[in-house]
C-alpha positions as CSV (number, residue, x, y, z in Angstrom):
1,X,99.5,82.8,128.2
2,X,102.9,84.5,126.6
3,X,104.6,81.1,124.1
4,X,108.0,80.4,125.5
5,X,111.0,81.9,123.1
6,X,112.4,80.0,120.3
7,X,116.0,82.0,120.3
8,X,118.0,83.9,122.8
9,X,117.0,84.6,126.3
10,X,117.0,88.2,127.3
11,X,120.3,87.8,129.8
12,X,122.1,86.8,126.4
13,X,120.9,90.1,124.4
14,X,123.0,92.2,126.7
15,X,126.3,90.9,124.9
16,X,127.1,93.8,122.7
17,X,128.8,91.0,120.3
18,X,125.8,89.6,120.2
19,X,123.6,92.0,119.4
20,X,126.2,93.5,116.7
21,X,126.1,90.2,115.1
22,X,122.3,89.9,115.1
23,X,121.8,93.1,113.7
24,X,124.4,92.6,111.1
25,X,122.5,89.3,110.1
26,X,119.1,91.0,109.9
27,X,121.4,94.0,107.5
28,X,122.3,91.0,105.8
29,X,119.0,89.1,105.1
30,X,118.0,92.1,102.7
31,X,120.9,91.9,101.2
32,X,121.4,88.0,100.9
33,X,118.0,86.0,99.6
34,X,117.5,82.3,99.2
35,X,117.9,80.7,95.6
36,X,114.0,81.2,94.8
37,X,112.5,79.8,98.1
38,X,109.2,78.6,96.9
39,X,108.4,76.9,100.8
40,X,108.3,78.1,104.2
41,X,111.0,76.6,106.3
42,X,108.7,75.2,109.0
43,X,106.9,73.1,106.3
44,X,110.5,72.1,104.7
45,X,111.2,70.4,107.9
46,X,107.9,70.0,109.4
47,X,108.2,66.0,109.6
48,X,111.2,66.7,112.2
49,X,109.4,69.6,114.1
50,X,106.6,68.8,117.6
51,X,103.4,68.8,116.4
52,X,102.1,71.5,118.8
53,X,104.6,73.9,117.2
54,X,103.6,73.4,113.7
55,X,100.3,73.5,114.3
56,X,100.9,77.0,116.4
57,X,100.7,79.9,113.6
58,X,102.0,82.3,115.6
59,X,105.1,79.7,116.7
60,X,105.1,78.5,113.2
61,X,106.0,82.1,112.0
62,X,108.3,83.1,114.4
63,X,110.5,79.7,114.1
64,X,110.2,80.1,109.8
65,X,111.4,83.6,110.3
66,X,114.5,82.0,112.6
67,X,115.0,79.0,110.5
68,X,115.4,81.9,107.4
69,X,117.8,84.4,109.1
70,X,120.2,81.4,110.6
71,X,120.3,79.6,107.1
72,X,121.4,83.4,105.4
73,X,124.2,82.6,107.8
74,X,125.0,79.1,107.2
75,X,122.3,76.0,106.4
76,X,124.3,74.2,109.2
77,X,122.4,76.6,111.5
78,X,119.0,74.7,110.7
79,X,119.7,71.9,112.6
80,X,120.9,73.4,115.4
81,X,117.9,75.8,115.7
82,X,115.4,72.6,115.1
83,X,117.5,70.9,117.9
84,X,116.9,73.9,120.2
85,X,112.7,74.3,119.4
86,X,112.6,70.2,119.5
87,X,114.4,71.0,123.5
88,X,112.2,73.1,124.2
89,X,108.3,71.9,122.8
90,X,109.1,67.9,122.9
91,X,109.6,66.4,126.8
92,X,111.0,63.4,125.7
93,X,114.3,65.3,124.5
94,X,114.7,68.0,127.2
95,X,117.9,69.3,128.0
96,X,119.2,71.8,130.0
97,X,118.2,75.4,127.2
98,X,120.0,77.4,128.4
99,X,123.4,75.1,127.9
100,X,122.1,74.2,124.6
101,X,121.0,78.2,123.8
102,X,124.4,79.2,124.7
103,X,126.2,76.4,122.4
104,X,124.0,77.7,119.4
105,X,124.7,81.0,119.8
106,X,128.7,80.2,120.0
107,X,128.1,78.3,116.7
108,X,126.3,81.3,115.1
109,X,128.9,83.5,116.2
110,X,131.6,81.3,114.6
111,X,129.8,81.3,111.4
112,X,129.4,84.8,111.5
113,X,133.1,85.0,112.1
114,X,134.5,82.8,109.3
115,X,131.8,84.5,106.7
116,X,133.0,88.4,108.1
117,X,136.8,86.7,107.6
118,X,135.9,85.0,104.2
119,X,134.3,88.6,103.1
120,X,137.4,90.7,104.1
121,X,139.8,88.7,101.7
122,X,137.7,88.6,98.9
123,X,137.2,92.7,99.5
124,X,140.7,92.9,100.2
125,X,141.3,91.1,96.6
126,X,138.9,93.2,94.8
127,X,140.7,95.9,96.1
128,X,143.8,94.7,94.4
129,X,142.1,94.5,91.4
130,X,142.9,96.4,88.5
131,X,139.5,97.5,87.5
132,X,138.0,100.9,88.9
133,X,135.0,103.4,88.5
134,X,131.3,103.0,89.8
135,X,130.9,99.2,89.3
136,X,133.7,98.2,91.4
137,X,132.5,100.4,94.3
138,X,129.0,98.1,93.7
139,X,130.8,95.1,94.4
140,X,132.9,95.7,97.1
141,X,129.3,96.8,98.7
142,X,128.7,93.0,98.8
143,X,131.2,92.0,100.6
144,X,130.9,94.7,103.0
145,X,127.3,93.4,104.0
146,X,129.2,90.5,105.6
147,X,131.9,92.0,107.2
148,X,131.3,92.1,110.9
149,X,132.2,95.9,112.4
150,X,134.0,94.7,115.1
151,X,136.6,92.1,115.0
152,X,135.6,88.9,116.7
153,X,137.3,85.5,117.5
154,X,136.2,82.8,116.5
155,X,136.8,79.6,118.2
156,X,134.9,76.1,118.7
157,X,133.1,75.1,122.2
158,X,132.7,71.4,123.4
159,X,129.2,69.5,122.2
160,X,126.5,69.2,125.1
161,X,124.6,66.8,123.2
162,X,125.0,64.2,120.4
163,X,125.4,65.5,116.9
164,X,124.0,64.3,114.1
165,X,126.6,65.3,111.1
166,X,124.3,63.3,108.6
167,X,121.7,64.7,109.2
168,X,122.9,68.3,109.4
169,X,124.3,67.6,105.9
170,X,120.7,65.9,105.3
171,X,119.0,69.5,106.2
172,X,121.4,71.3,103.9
173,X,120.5,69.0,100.7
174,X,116.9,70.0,101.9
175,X,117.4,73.5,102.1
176,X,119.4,74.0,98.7
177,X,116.7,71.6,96.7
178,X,113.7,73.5,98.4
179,X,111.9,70.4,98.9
180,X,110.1,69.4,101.8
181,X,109.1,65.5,100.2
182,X,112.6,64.5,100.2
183,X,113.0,61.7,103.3
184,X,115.6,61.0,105.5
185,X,117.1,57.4,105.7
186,X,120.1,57.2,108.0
187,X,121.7,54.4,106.1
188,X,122.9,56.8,103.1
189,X,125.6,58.7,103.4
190,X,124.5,62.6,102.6
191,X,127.8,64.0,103.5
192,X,128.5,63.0,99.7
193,X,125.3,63.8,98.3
194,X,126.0,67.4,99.9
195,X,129.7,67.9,98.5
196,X,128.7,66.6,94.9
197,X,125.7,69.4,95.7
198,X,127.7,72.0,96.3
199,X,129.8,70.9,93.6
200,X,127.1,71.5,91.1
201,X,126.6,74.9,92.7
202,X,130.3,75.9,92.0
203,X,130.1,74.6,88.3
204,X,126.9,76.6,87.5
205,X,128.1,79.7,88.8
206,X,131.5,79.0,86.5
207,X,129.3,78.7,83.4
208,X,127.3,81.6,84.8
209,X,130.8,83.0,85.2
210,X,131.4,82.3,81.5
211,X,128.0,83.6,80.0
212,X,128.2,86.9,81.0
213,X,129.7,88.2,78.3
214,X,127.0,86.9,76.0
215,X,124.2,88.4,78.3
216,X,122.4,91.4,76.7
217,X,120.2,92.2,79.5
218,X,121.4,93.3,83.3
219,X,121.6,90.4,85.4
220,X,119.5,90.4,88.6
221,X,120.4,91.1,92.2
222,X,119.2,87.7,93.4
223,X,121.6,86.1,90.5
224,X,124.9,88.3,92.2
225,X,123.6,88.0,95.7
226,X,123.0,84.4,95.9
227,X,127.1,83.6,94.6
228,X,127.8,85.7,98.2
229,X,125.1,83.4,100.0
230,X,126.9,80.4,99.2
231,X,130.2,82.0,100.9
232,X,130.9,78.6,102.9
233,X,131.3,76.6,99.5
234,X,133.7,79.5,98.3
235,X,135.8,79.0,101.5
236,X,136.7,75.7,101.0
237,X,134.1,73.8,103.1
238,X,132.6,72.0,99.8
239,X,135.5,71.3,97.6
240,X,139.5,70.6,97.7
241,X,142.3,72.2,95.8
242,X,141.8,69.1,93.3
243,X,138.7,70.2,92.1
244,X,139.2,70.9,88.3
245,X,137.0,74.4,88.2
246,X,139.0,76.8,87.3
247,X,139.0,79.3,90.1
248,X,136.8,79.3,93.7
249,X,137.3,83.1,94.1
250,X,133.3,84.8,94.5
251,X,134.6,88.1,93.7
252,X,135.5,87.3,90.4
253,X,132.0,86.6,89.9
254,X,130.3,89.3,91.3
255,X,133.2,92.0,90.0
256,X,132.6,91.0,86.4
257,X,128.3,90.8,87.0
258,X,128.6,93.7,88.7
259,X,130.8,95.4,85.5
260,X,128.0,93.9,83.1
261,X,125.2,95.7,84.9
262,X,127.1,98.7,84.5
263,X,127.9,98.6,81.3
264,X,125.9,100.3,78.1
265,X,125.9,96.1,77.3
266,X,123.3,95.2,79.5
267,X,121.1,97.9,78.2
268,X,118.4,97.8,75.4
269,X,119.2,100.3,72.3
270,X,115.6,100.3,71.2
271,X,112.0,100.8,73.2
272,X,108.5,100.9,73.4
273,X,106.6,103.1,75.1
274,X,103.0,104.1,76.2
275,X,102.0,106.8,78.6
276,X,99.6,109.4,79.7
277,X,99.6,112.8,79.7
278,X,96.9,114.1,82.4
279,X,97.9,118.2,81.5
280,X,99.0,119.5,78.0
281,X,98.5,123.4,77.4
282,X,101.5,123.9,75.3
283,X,99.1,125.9,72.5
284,X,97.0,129.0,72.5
285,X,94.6,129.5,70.5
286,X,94.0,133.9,69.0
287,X,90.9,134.1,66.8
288,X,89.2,137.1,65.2
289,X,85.4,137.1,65.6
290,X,83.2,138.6,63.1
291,X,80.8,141.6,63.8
292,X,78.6,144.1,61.7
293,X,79.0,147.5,62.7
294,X,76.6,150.6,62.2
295,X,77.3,154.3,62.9
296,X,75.1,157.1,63.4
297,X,75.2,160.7,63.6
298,X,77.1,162.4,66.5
299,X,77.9,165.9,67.9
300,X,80.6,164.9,70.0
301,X,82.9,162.7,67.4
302,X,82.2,160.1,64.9
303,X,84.2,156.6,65.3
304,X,85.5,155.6,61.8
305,X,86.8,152.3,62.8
306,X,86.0,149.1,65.3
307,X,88.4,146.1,65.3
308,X,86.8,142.7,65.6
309,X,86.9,141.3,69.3
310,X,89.7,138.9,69.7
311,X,89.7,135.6,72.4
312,X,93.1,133.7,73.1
313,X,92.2,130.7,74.5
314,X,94.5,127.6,75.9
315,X,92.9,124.5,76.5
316,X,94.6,121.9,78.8
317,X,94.2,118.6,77.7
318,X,94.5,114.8,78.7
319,X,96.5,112.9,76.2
320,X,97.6,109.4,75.3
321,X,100.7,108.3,74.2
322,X,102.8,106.5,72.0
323,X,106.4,106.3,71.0
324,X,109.5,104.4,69.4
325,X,113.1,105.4,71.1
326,X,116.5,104.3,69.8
327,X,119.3,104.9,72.3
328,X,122.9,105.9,70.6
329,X,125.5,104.9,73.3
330,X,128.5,107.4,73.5
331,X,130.2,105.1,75.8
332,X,131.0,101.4,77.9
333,X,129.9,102.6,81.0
334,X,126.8,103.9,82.4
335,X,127.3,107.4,83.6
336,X,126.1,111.3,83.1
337,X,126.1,112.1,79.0
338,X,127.0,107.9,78.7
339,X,123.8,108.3,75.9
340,X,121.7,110.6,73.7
341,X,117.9,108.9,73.2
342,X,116.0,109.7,70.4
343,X,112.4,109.5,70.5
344,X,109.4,109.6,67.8
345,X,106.2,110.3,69.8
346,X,102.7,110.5,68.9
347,X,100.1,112.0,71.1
348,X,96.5,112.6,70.9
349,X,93.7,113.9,73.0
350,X,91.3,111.3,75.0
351,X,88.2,113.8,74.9
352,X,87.0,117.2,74.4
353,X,87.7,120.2,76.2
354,X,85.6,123.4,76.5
355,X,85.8,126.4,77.6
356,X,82.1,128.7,78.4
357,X,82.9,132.5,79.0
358,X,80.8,135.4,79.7
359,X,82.8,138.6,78.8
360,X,81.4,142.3,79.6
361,X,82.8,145.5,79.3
362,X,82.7,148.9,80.2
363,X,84.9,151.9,78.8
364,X,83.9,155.8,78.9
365,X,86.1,158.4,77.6
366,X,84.9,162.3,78.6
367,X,85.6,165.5,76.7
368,X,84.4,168.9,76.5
369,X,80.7,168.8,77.4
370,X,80.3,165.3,76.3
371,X,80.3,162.3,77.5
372,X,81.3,159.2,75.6
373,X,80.1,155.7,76.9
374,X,80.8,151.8,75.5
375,X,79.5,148.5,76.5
376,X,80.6,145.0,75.1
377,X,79.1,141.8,75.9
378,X,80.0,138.6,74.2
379,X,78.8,135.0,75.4
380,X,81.2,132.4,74.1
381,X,81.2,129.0,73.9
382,X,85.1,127.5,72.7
383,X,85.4,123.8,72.4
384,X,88.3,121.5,71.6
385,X,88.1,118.8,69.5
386,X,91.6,117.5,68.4
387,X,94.8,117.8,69.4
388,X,97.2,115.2,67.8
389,X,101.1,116.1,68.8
390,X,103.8,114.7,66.4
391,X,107.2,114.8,67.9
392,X,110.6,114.4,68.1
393,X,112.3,114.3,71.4
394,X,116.4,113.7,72.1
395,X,117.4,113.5,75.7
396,X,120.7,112.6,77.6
397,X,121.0,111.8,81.7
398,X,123.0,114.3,83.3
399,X,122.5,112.8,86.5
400,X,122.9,109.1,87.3
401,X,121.8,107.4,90.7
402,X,123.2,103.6,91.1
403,X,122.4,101.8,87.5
404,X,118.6,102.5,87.5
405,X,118.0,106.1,88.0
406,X,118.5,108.7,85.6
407,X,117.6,112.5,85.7
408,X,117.7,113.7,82.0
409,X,118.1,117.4,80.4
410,X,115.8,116.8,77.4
411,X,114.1,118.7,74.2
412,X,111.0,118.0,72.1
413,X,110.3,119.2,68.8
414,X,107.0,118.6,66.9
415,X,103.8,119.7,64.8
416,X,100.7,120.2,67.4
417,X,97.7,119.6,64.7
418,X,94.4,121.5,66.7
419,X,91.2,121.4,65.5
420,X,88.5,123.7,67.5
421,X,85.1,125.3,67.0
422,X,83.8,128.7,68.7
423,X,80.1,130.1,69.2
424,X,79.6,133.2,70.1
425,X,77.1,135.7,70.6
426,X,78.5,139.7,70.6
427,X,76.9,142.9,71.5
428,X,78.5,146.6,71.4
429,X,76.7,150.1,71.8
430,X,78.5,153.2,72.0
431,X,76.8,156.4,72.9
432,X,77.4,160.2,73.5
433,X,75.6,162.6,76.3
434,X,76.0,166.3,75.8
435,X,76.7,168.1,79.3
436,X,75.1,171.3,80.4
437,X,77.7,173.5,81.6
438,X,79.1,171.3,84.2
439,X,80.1,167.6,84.7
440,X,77.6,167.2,87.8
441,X,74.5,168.8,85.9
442,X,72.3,166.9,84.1
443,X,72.2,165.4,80.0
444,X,70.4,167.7,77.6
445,X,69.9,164.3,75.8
446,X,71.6,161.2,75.2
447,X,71.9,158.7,72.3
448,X,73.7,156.0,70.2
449,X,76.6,156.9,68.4
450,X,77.5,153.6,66.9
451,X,76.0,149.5,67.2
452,X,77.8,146.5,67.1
453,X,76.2,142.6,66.7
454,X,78.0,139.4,65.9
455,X,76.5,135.6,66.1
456,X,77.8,132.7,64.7
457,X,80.2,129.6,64.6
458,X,83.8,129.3,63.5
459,X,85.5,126.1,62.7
460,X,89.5,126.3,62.5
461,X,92.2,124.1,62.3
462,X,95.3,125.3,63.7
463,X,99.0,123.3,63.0
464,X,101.9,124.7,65.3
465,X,105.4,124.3,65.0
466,X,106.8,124.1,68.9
467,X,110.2,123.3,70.7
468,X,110.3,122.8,74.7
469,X,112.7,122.3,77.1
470,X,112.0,119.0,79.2
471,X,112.9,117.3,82.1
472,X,113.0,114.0,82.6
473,X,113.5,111.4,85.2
474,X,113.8,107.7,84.2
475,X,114.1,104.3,86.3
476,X,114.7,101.1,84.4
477,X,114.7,98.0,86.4
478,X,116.5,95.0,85.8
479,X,114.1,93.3,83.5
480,X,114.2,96.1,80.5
481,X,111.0,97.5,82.2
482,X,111.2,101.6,82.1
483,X,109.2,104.3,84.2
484,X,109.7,108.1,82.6
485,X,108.1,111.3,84.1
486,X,108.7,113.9,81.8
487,X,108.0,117.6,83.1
488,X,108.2,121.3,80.8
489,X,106.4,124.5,82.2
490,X,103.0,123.3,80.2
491,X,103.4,119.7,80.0
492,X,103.6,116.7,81.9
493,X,103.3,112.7,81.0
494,X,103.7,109.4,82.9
495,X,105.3,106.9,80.3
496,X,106.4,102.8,80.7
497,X,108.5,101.3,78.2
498,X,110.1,98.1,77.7
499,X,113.7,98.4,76.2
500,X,114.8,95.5,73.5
């Protein structure tokens, strides 16, 4: 059995005004959030809710997820949406729904109207403002959230039931406080309780207002978005021009938060960091093994010199790290080149790495009736046992996305302190078959020219001096809290950081 609807029958959805405005009010419940909703909205007005719905999870959810969207709009909406589920689930009150439904939806729509009006003249005086660049563009985005994008008429429709202004203004005190214990007596008037309220509201966000100057850190969307959520006090529905605040104009707000967030004020000069670094082969490794050679007597020539076999090895590495950065800030506002961050970084392996190689070789050189032949074969085992990095790094973003992302051209500088072992085992003969007149007849004989044997294990300790090119791409969030992947042809490392 399908539960009846708790909004707008289908008939209504094929308004086109209608369905712009919803969809511009579920654009806007991303954008707008309630101040720190710590209760569902079914259980902040359960007590005035049927029964059968609340205990109904599945209409319990959909009527919380209503409740939410209409109060982004205006908290006025909350009563009229309980009206319409209290129609509909409780006989005693039944009224005609769809003459109710369509008196909601006109009362929605003129909310939407006066917000989308209220929105255009504070974009319209931002405009006017004499401020520019990137953080003005950020908060004229605000506004535009609520701006419908269509023009639409507002106007009032006659009531087909009995309202209940008290207690509308009793569901408003409700939803602001975010407390479902509060009772309703009919006997107290909350239409003062509500103005004093949002009275309150208007002189926090003036000392908010006030403080931002003082505020080293960037100040959260919620903080910005929730002076746009209370649009209706702004317009003039919770004060009068007597009120002694000094100015009831949102955008003043959100233009200079805005401005903080994108100035180098609201960032941290200094940070600590810790990352990992799953791949580091910024090294190789060239060491001379040592082999005893002999010689013997030979018709065809007689080898005065061997050179020692040579391996080059480069190990990659896991690595943790550590590291102390100090941004110098070259000027107010965030941007490309707005910073240079220097960085002290220490790195060191998390275990050993080996390498096991069998090597074999065969080289023949043929002359004049003879035939020279040579055959290595080395076994070798290479293992790495430190690799401590001790760096300096300096970066600057070239590219900046919003306020949090930054893509950085960056360079490192260090001392790469390696400390390995090798074993080895190594085997050469070299010998010389005389030919008999041509190359396809058989040897007269055949023997060894010269012998080479090595076995044994070196210890070395390597210190490298070493400057790459990096890339880096940074995203700090409002809370100081930094995520960094830097990148170079051998190198990569995940670091977090927290900026002070």
């Amino acid at each position: 059995m399908n539960n009846p609807p708790l909004g707008f029958n289908s008939s209504e959805s094929s308004d086109s005004t209608l369905l712009s405005m919803l969809v511009k009010s579920l654009s806007v419940l991303t954008f707008c959030s309630c101040s720190a909703i710590s209760e569902d909205m079914v259980s902040l007005y359960k007590s005035f809710l049927p029964s059968s719905l609340v205990k109904d999870s599945e209409l319990n959810n959909m009527l919380s997820s209503k409740l939410t969207v209409k109060a982004q709009i205006h908290p006025d909406l909350i009563y009229y949406q309980i009206e319409l589920a209290r129609n509909l689930f409780d006989e005693s009150q039944r009224r005609n729904q769809a003459t109710l439904r369509d008196f909601v939806f006109q009362k929605e729509k003129d909310y939407l109207c006066k917000r989308s009006d209220w929105a255009s003249k504070q974009k319209a005086k931002l405009i006017d403002c004499v401020s520019s660049g990137r953080a003005k563009t950020a908060s004229i985005s605000y506004f535009d959230a609520l701006i419908l994008d269509t023009a639409q008429v507002s106007y009032n429709t006659g009531n087909p039931f009995p309202i209940d202004s008290n207690l509308i203004d009793f569901f408003d005190i409700v939803y602001e406080k975010q407390n479902s214990s509060l009772s309703y007596d009919s006997s107290i008037n909350y239409h003062e309780i509500r103005t004093a309220q949002e009275k309150l509201v208007l002189a926090r966000d003036e000392a908010f207002y006030c403080s931002i100057d003082s505020t080293y850190s960037a100040i959260s969307e919620s903080d910005i978005e929730n002076i746009a959520q209370h649009w209706y006090i702004y317009s003039g529905s919770g004060h009068d021009s007597t009120d002694p605040l000094k100015f009831h104009d949102a955008y003043r707000i959100i233009e200079r938060a805005t401005e903080h967030n994108f100035s180098t004020n609201s960032r941290g000069r200094f940070s600590l960091n810790v990352g990992y670094c799953p791949y580091n082969s910024t090294f190789i490794i060239s060491q001379s093994l040592p082999v005893s050679y002999v010689q013997y007597p030979s018709y065809s020539h007689q080898p005065t010199d061997f050179d020692n076999p040579a391996v080059h090895l480069q190990f990659a590495v896991q690595q943790l790290i550590t590291s102390l950065g100090y941004r110098a800030f070259l000027s107010q506002e965030i941007g490309s080149f707005s910073y240079i961050n220097f960085q002290v970084m220490l790195s060191f392996n998390t275990a050993k790495a080996e390498i096991n190689d069998l090597h074999q070789q065969t080289s023949n050189f043929s002359g004049p009736q003879f035939d020279i032949l040579m055959h290595e074969t080395m076994i070798r085992q290479s293992v790495l046992h430190t690799m401590n990095c001790y760096t300096a790094k300096v970066s600057s973003p070239f590219i900046v996305i919003g306020r949090s992302i930054f893509l950085e051209v960056a360079a490192t500088a260090g001392v790469l302190h390696v400390s390995s072992s090798t074993s080895y085992e190594y085997h050469m003969n070299e010998t010389e078959g005389y030919m008999a007149g041509s190359i396809s007849a058989p040897y007269y004989y055949s023997h060894s020219i010269a012998a080479g044997i090595g076995k044994g294990q070196i210890e070395l300790v390597h210190n490298y001096f070493k400057i790459n090119p990096t890339f880096d791409c940074t995203y700090e969030t409002d809370s100081a809290i930094r995520f960094n992947l830097s990148l170079s042809p051998n190198y990569a490392a995940l670091i977090c950081g927290y900026s002070l």
